[in-house]
N, C-alpha and C positions, 0 to 999 in steps of 0.2 A: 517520117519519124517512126523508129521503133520504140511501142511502150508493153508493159509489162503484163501479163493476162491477170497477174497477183501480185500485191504488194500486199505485205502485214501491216495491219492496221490503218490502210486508207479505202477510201470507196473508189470503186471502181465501176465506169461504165462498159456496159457491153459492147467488144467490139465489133463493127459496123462489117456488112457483106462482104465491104471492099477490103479490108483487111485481113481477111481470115482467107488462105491462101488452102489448096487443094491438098494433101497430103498423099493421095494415092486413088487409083482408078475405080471407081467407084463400083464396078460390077464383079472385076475382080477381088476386091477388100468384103462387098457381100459373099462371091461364092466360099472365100475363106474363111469369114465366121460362120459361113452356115454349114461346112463341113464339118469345122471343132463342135458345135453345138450340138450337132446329130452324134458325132465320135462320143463328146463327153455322156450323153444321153443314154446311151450305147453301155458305156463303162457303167454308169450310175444303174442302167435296171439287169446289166448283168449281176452288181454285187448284192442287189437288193432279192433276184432272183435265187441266186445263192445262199443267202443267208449271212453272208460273212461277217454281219455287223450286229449288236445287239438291237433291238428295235428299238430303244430310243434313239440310236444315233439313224437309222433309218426311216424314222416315224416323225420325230419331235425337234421345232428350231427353225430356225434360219439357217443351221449349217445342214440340217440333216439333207438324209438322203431324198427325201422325196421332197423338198423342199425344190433340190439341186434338179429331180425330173421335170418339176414345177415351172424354174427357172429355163430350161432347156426347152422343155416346148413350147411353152412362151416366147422366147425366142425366136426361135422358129417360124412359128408360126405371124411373128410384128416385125420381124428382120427390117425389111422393106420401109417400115414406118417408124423404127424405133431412128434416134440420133446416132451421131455415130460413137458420140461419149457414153452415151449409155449402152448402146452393144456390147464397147471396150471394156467397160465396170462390172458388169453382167458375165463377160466372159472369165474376165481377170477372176471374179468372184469365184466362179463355178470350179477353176484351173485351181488356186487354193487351195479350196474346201477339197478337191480332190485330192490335193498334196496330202492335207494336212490328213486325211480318211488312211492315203497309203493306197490310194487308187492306180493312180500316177506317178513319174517320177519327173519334178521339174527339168530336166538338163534331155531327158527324151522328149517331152512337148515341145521343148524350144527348139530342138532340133529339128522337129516335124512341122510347127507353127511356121518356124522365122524362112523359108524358101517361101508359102502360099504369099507372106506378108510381104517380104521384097518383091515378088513379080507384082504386087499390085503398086508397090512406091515403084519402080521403076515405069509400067505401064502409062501412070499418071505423071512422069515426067520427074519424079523425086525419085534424089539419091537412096536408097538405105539407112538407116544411123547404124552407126559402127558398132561391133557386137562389145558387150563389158566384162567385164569380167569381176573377181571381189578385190581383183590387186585397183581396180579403179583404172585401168588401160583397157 
């Protein structure tokens, strides 16, 4: 029986070893995030190096930039031992804060990300999910 990982407004127990199924090869889904995490690490102390941002958005925050270098070697360095939901939120976070900086451009990460990410869903034996787009197809 399939049940829901969320429902609103009900308790939920955690599901159990036997349920929670492999999503992708586990060494190649680390070599992936640990190349974005080096790349975005990369980006962040180039602009920091540069100047290109006022120092608070460089200096101060949870978005800032050294927050983001903070983030990144961190990473890096707990890869290994972090969850894999928290590498994902961590990244997801960093990729953002990047957008939103003008670091990055989403629709070029994706296209760089989504190849490392399917070789490791296919490796481990899962399909891809199918790419979206905003039409919702």
């Amino acid at each position: 029986m399939s049940r829901p990982y969320y429902s609103p407004g009900s308790s939920l127990d955690a599901p159990r070893d036997e349920e929670i199924r492999p999503c992708a090869d586990p060494g190649l889904l680390a070599r992936a995030n640990r190349l974005l995490f080096e790349r975005y690490l990369a980006v962040v102390e180039d602009a920091v190096a540069q100047g290109a941002f006022p120092p608070a958005v460089a200096e101060e925050g949870d978005a800032s930039l050294a927050n983001l270098i903070w983030m990144c070697r961190t990473a890096l360095e707990r890869l290994e031992s972090f969850p894999p939901d928290k590498t994902s939120r961590w990244l997801g976070f960093v990729q953002g804060v990047l957008a939103v900086h003008g670091l990055v451009r989403v629709s070029e990460e994706r296209d760089f990300s989504r190849p490392l990410f399917h070789a490791a869903y296919r490796a481990g034996g899962v399909t891809p999910p199918s790419s979206m787009h905003r039409s919702g197809t």
